[in-house]
N, C-alpha and C positions, 0 to 999 in steps of 0.2 A: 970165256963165257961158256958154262954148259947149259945143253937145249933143256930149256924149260917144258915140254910137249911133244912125243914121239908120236903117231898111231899110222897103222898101215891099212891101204884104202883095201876094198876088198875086189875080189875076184870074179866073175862071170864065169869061168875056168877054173877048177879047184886044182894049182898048180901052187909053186912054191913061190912066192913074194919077196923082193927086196924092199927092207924097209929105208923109210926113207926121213930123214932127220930136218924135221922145221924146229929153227933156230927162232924163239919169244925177246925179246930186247926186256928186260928185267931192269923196273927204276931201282935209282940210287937211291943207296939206306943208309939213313943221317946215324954217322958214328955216335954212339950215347957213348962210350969210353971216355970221350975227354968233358967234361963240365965247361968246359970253356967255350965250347962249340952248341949244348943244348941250345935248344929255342927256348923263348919266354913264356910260353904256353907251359911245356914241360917245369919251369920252376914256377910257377902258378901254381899246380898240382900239388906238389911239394911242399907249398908253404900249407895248402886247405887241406892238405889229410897232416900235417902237424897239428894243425890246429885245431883240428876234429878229436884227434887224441889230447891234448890239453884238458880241451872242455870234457871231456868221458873223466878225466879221471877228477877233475871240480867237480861235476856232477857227482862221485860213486863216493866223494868226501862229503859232502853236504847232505847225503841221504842217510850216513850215518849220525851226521849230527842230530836229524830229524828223529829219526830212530832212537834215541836218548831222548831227546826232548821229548816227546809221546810218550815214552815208558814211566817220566817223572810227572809226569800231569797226572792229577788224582779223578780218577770219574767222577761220575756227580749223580745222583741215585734220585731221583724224582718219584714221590709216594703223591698218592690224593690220597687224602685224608677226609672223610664223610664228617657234616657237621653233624653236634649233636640236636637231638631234637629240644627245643625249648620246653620248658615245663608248663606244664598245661594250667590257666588259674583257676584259683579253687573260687565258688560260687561262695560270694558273700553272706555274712553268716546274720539271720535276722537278728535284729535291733527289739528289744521288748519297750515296747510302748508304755509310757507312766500312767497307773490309772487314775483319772478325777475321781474323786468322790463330789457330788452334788448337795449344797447345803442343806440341812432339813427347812422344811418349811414349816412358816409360819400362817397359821390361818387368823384375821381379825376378822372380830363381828361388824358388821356395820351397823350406825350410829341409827337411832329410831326416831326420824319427822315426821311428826305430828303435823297432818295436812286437815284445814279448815275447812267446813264445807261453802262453798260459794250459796249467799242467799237467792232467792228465787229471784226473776225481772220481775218488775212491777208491770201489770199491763196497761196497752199503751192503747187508747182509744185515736183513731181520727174522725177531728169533726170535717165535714162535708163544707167544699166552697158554698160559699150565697149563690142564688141564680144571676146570674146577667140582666143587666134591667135591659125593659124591652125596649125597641129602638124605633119610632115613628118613622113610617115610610115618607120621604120626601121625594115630592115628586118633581119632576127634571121640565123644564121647558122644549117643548117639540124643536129638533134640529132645525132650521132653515135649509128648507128647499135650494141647493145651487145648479142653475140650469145651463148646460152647458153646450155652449155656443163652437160648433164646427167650424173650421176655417175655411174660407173661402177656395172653395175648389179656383186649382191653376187658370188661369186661362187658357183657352183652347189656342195652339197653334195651328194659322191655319195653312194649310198643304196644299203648293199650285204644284200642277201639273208638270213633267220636265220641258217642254213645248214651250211653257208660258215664263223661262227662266230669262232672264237677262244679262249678260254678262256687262263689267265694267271691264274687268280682267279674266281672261278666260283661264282655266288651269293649267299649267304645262307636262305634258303627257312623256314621261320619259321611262323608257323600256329598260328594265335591268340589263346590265351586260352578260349574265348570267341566265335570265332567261331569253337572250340573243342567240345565246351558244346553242340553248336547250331547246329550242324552238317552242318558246311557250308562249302562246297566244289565248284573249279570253276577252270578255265583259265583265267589270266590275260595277255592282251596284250597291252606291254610296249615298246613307241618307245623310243630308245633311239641314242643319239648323241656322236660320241665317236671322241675325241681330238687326235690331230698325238701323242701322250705320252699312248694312250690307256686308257683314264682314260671318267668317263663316265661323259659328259660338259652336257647335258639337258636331263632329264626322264620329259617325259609326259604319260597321260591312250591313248592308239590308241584303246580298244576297255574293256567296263568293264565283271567282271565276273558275275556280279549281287548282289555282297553282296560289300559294302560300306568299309568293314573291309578287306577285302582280297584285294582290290584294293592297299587303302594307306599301306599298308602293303608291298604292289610287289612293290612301288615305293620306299620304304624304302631300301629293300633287292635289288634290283638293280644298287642304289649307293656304294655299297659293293662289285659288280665287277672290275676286272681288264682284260682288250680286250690285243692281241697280235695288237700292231700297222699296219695298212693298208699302205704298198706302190704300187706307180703307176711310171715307169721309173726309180726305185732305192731312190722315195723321198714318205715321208712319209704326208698321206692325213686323212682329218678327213672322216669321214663315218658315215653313220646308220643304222640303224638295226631294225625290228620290233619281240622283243624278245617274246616269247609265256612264259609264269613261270603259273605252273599247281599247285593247293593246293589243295589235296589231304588229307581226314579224313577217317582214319581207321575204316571201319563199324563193 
């Protein structure tokens, strides 16, 4: 084995140096001489650069093929070509019109009538109606006087006092519910008309209490009286009365 690396260290002292031999261990180097021993890497190579020349030289045959073929192809030369302009039309050529002639005329005389003269009217007199004969005034017999007889004024009703009143049935006094709530209290004064049987023939208001409700209410409760009949000489007469009925609400 020779030393793969000599070098000599240096000096502090510029004196003469021994040099001194380091010996490198050098790998082993695969013999190419025998084929038999190459690696398979190495015949790898071998086959891909054959083969790269192959193809170079199919390639440098086929580009002459092409090279022929191109030289025999005929170009092809492309022109535009401008259209022509269409011919322009020619303006239609007038038409002569046929002329009429107009027939000649004829003129006729017209025919000559002889018109009659109309004779005069005859005049027309009117004779005047007759007078009217005269007409004798007749005279009418005077109307009869018809004298006329007024009815016998009503009889008077006569009017007791409310003191002097009598009850059979007295009337029952019942207070709205409504003006319970309202606290409406009042006098109602009710005339009323009482029949010879004592029974009460017309209620009218003679004077209100002020509340709407208490009023129609006394008129109600009024007709639910019964009167002791009035006589005058042993015969029994109608009468009236101006009844006071008081509604009262418990404060």
């Amino acid at each position: 084995m020779k030393p793969a690396l000599a070098f000599v260290a240096p000096s502090p002292v510029a004196l003469p140096a021994r040099p001194v031999a380091v010996s490198v261990p050098q790998p082993a180097r695969p013999n190419y001489a025998d084929p038999a021993r190459a690696p398979r890497s190495r015949r790898l190579v071998l086959v891909g650069i054959a083969a790269l020349h192959v193809l170079g030289l199919w390639g440098l045959s086929r580009m002459q093929d092409v090279r022929h073929t191109l030289q025999r192809v005929t170009p092809i030369v492309v022109r535009i070509v401008t259209p022509a302009e269409p011919p322009k039309p020619q303006p239609p050529q007038p038409v002569a019109m046929p002329e009429f002639k107009s027939p000649p005329t004829t003129l006729i005389e017209p025919p000559l009538i002889a018109i009659a003269a109309a004779p005069a009217p005859a005049p027309v007199v009117a004779a005047l109606p007759p007078p009217p004969p005269a007409v004798a005034p007749v005279q009418t017999a005077p109307a009869p006087v018809v004298q006329v007889v007024p009815p016998p004024a009503p009889p008077t009703i006569k009017r007791l006092p409310a003191s002097a009143v009598r009850w059979l049935k007295e009337p029952r006094m019942t207070v709205p519910l409504m003006s319970k709530r309202l606290r409406e209290s009042g006098v109602v004064q009710v005339r009323v008309v009482v029949d010879v049987n004592g029974l009460p023939r017309e209620v009218s208001l003679a004077k209100s209490s002020g509340f709407a409700r208490l009023d129609e209410q006394a008129l109600q409760d009024i007709r639910t009286a019964r009167f002791v009949p009035y006589t005058e000489n042993g015969q029994a007469v109608e009468w009236e009365v101006i009844a006071p009925m008081s509604y009262e609400v418990d404060r």
